[in-house]
DOTI-864404 format. One record per residue (C-alpha): residue in one letter; x, y, z. Coordinates in steps of 0.5 Angstrom, whole numbers, padded with zeros to 4 digits, always signed. Example, Ala and Ser with C-alpha at 12.3 -4.5 7.8 and 13.67 -1.06 7.14 Angstrom:
2
A+0025-0009+0016/S+0027-0002+0014/
END
This chain:
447
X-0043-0001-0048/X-0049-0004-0043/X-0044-0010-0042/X-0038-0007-0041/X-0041-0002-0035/X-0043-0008-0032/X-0036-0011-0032/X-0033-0005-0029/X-0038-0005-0023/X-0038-0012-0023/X-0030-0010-0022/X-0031-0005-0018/X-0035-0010-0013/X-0030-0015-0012/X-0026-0009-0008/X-0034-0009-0003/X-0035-0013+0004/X-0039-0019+0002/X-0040-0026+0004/X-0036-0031+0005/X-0033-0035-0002/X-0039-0041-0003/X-0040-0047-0007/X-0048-0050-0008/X-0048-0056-0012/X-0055-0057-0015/X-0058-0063-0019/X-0062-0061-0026/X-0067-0066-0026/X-0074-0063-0022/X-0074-0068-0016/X-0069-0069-0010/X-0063-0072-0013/X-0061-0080-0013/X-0054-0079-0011/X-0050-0075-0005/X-0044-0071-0007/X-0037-0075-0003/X-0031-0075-0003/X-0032-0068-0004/X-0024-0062-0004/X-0025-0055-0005/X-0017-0052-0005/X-0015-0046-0006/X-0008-0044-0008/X-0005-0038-0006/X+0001-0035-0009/X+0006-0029-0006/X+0004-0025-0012/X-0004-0024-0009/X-0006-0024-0016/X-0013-0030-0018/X-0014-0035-0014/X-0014-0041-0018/X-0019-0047-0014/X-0019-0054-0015/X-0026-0057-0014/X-0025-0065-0013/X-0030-0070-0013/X-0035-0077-0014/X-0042-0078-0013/X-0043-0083-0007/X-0050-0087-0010/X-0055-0091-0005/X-0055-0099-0007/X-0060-0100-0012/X-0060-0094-0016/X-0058-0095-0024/X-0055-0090-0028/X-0061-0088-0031/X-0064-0086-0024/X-0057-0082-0023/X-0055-0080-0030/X-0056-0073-0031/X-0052-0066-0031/X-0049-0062-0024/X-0050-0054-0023/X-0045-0051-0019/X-0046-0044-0016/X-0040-0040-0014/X-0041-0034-0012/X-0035-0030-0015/X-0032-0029-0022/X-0029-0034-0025/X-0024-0034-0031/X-0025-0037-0038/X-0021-0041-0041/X-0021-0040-0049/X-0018-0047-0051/X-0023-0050-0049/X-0028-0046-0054/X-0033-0041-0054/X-0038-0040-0050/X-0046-0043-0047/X-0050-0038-0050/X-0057-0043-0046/X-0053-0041-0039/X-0052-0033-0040/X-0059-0035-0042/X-0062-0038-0036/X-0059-0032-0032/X-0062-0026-0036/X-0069-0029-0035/X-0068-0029-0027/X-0067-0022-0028/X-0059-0022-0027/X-0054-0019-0032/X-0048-0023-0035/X-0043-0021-0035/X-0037-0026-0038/X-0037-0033-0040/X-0033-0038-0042/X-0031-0045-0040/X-0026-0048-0035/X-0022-0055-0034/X-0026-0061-0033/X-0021-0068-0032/X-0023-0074-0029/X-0017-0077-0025/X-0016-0084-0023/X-0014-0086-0017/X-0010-0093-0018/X-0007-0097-0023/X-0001-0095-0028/X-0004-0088-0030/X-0006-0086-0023/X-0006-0079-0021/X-0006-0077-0029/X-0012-0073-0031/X-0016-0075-0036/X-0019-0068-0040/X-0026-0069-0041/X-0026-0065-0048/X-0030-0058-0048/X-0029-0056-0041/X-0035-0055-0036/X-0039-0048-0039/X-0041-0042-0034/X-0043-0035-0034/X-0042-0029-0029/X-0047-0025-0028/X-0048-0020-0023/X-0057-0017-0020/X-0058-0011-0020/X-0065-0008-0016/X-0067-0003-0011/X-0061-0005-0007/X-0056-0003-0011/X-0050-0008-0016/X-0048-0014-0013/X-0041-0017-0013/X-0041-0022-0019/X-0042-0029-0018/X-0042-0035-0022/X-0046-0041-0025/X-0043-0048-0027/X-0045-0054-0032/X-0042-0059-0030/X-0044-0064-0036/X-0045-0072-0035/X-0039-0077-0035/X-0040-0083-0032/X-0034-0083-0028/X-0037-0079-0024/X-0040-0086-0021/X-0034-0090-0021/X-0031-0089-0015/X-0024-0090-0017/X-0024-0083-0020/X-0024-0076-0018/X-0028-0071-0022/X-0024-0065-0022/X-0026-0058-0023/X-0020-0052-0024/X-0021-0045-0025/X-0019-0038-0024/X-0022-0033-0019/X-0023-0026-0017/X-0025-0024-0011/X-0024-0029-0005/X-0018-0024-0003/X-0020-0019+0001/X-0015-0014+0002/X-0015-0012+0011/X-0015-0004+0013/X-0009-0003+0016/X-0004+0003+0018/X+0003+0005+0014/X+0007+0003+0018/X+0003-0003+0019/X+0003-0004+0011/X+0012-0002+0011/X+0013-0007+0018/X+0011-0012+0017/X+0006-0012+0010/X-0001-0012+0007/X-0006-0017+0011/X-0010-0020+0007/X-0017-0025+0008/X-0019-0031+0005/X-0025-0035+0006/X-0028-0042+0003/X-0035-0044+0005/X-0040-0049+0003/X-0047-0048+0003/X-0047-0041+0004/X-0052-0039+0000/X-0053-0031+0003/X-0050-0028-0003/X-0055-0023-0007/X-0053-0026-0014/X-0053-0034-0011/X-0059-0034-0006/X-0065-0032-0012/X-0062-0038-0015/X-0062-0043-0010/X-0068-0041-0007/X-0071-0043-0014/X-0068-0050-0013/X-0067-0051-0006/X-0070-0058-0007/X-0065-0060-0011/X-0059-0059-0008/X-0054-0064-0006/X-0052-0066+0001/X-0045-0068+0002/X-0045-0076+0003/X-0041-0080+0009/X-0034-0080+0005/X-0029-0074+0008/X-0031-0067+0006/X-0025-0061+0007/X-0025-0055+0005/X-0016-0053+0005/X-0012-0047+0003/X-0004-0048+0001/X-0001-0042+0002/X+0006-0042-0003/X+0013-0040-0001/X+0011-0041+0007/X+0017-0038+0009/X+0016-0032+0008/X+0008-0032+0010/X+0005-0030+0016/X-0002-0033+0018/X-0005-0028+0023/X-0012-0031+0025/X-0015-0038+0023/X-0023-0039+0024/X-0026-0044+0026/X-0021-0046+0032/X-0022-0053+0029/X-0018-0051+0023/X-0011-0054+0023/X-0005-0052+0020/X+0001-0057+0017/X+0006-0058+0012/X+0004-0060+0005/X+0005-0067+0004/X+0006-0066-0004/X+0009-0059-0004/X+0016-0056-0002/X+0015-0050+0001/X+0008-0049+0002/X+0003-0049+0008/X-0004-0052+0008/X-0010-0050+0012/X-0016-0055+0013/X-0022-0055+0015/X-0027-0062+0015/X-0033-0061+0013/X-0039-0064+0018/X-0044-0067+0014/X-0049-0067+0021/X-0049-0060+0020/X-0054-0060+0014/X-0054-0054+0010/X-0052-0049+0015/X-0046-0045+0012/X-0039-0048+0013/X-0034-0043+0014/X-0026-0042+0013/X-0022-0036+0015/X-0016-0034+0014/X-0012-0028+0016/X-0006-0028+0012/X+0001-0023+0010/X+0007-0025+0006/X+0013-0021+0008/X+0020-0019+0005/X+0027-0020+0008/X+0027-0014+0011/X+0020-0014+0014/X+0022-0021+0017/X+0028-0017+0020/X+0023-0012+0024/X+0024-0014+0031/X+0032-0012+0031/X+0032-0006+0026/X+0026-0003+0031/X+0030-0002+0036/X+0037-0001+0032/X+0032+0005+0029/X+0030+0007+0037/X+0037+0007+0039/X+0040+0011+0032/X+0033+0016+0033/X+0037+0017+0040/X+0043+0018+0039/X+0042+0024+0034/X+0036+0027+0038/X+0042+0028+0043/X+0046+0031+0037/X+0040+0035+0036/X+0039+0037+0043/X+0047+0039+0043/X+0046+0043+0037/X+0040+0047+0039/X+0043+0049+0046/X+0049+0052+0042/X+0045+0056+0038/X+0041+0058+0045/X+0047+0060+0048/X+0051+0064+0042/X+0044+0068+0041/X+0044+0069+0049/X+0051+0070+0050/X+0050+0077+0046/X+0045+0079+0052/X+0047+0077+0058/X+0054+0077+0061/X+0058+0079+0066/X+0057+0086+0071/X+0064+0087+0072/X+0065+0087+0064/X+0059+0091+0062/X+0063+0098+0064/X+0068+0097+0058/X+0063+0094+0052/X+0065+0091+0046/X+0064+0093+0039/X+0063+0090+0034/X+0065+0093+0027/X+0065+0090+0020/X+0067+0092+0014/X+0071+0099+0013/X+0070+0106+0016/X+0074+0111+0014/X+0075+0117+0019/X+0075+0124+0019/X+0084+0124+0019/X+0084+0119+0014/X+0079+0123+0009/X+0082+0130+0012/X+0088+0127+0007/X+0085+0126+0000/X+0084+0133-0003/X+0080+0133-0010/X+0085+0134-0016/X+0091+0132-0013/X+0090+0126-0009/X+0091+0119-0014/X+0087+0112-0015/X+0092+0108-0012/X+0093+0113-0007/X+0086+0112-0004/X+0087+0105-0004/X+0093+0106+0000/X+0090+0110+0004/X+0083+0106+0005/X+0085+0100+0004/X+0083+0095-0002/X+0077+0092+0000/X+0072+0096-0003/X+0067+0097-0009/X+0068+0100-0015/X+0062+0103-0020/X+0064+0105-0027/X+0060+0107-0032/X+0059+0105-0039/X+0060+0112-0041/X+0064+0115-0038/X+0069+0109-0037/X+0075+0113-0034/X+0070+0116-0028/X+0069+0111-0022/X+0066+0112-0016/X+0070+0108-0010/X+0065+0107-0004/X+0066+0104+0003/X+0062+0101+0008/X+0063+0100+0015/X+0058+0098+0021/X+0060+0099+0028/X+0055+0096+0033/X+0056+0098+0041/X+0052+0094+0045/X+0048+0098+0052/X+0048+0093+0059/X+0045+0094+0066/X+0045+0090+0071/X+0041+0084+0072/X+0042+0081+0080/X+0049+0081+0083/X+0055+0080+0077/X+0050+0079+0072/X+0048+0084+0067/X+0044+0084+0061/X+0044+0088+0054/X+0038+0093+0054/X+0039+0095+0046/X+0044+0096+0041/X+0047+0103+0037/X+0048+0102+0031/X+0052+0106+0026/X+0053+0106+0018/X+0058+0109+0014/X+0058+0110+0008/X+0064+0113+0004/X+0064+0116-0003/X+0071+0117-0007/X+0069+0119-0014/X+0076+0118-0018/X+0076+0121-0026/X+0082+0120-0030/X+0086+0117-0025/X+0085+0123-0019/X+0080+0125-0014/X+0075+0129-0016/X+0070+0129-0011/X+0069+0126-0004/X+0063+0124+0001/X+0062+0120+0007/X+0055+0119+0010/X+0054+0116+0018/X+0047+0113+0019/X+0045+0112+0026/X+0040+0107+0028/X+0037+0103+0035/X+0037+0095+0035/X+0032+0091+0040/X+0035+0085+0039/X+0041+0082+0037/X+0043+0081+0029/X+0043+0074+0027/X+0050+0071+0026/X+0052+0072+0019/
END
């Protein structure tokens, strides 16, 4: 349980500020080591799905005249200071290295072992990589104390081969990894228009990360210098077409075209053997964008256009609200003496009911007489006694003059009338009209 919690903090942290991606090569035997690491190619592949990082590590020891096998042969530790995938065709895992970091006071918390090959340069199996049977072991552990979980870093065995020493090979490293992306703030409109951003950088000798600095402390002088030969760290970057590298550092790094690849960009920076063991750092900033993205400069001011033309709609709609809601106060003064009334529904009149009579007149008298628009009640009881109810509203509006031939409405009358028609078998039996009478200070709204 322990180990699992690690695990997820040690996840956790990989989403954490930290320092640049490193890689240490340092000797095991306890004394200044015989032989220089050269040529030496750390490559990053990048791919649109952002998911791990696998790192190819190429490299052969460049050995001083007058050194015999024997002076040089011995075991390479590398630290890299981010996890690192296992592969478990390779087999299981060191039980001494999870070991060597437990007794340092670091937490492990996965390992395994990953692709080791040695690879010819010449002759008929040129380029053809030559697996070194059981991998190269390593553990990931992370350093827990008074400051808190570190993000996880890596120890590497790399085990003796002899063509380490030859010079027509490339030993060669490759694995997985976490961490070396680092997701960059941005906007939602920055992330919808032109995509995530995101930060990747490869380093050599940087030693500032927390896990990575007890151990090369404790080493220092064991690590080994980069040699004469060409040291580069690169980045290719698949499916350029659709990448956008927004920030390379250091200025000295170069972009181009890869030579073996289709589609891919390659990033690069020399290594500068001069500088010792100050760190060496390569940064990029990067995004992949889609289709639609790519179409960005032209749809944003199609969208600036479109957003124009229905502002405009919207304007026009708003002013014809504003004018029919006005149009009810303001008008006119020479029409203000004959003021316009608005009726709804049906008001029945006083002559209109003075010839309904109670026990004589029918049913279909009283709609002839009313009209057909009207609400019928009926009870479940009684299913031949219904009411018939009329409703009308009649509003007149009250003007004064404003300034000149302008007047405008000062309040509304408003009355409410209400006719009740009992019917029973078919004639009238009872009849009720009632007028309720109310003010209005504002226009009703428009139904």
């Amino acid at each position: 349980m322990i180990r699992r919690a690690l695990l997820a903090a040690a996840v956790l942290g990989v989403a954490l500020p930290a320092a640049a991606g490193a890689q240490v090569f340092v000797a095991t035997r306890p004394a200044a080591p015989p032989f220089e690491i050269g040529p030496l190619f750390v490559r990053a592949n990048v791919t649109p799905a952002l998911g791990p990082v696998v790192v190819d590590l190429l490299w052969s020891l460049a050995v001083p005249p007058g050194r015999s096998v024997g002076d040089v042969q011995q075991d390479l530790l590398l630290l890299w200071p981010s996890a690192v995938l296992p592969d478990a065709a390779l087999g299981a895992p060191e039980r001494a290295l999870e070991q060597f970091v437990e007794e340092r006071g670091m937490d492990p918390i996965d390992s395994g072992r990953i692709a080791y090959t040695a690879r010819p340069l010449y002759g008929p199996a040129a380029g053809r990589a030559q697996p070194i049977t059981g991998g190269a072991p390593f553990v990931t552990y992370v350093r827990s104390g008074g400051m808190g979980l570190t993000s996880p870093a890596s120890l590497i065995r790399i085990p003796w081969d002899p063509r380490m020493l030859n010079r027509t090979f490339l030993m060669r490293l490759s694995f997985g990894t976490k961490g070396l992306l680092r997701a960059q703030p941005a906007t939602w409109t920055e992330r919808t228009l032109w995509g995530e951003r995101h930060r990747l950088t490869l380093s050599f000798h940087e030693v500032r990360h927390r896990a990575v600095f007890p151990l090369y402390f404790e080493h220092r002088d064991r690590v080994v210098r980069l040699s004469d030969d060409p040291a580069q760290l690169l980045v290719d970057f698949a499916d350029s077409p659709h990448l956008s590298v927004h920030e390379m550092l250091p200025a000295s790094a170069r972009r181009q075209l890869s030579e073996t690849r289709e589609q891919t960009d390659t990033i690069s920076l020399y290594l500068d053997r001069g500088e010792g063991l100050t760190p060496q750092v390569l940064s990029v900033q990067f995004g992949y964008f889609t289709a639609v993205q790519s179409w960005a400069p032209v749809l944003i001011p199609l969208a600036f256009f479109a957003a124009g033309n229905i502002g405009g709609v919207l304007i026009r709609i708003t002013v014809e609200r504003l004018s029919k809601r006005w149009a009810g106060r303001v008008g006119f003064w020479r029409t203000a003496e004959r003021p316009v009334r608005r009726e709804t529904g049906v008001m029945v009149d006083a002559d209109t009911l003075a010839r309904i009579s109670p026990g004589v007149t029918t049913y279909q008298q009283v709609r002839e007489l009313c009209g057909h628009d009207v609400e019928e009640r009926v009870s479940l009881a009684s299913p031949e006694r219904r009411t018939l109810v009329y409703r009308g509203r009649r509003i007149v509006p009250h003007r004064r003059r404003l300034a000149g031939v302008l007047a405008a409405v000062t309040h509304w009358d408003v009355e409410d009338h209400e006719t009740q028609i009992v019917v029973d078998q078919d004639v009238v039996r009872d009849v009720q009209a009632q007028v309720r009478r109310s003010r209005l200070t504002g226009p009703e709204p428009a139904s």
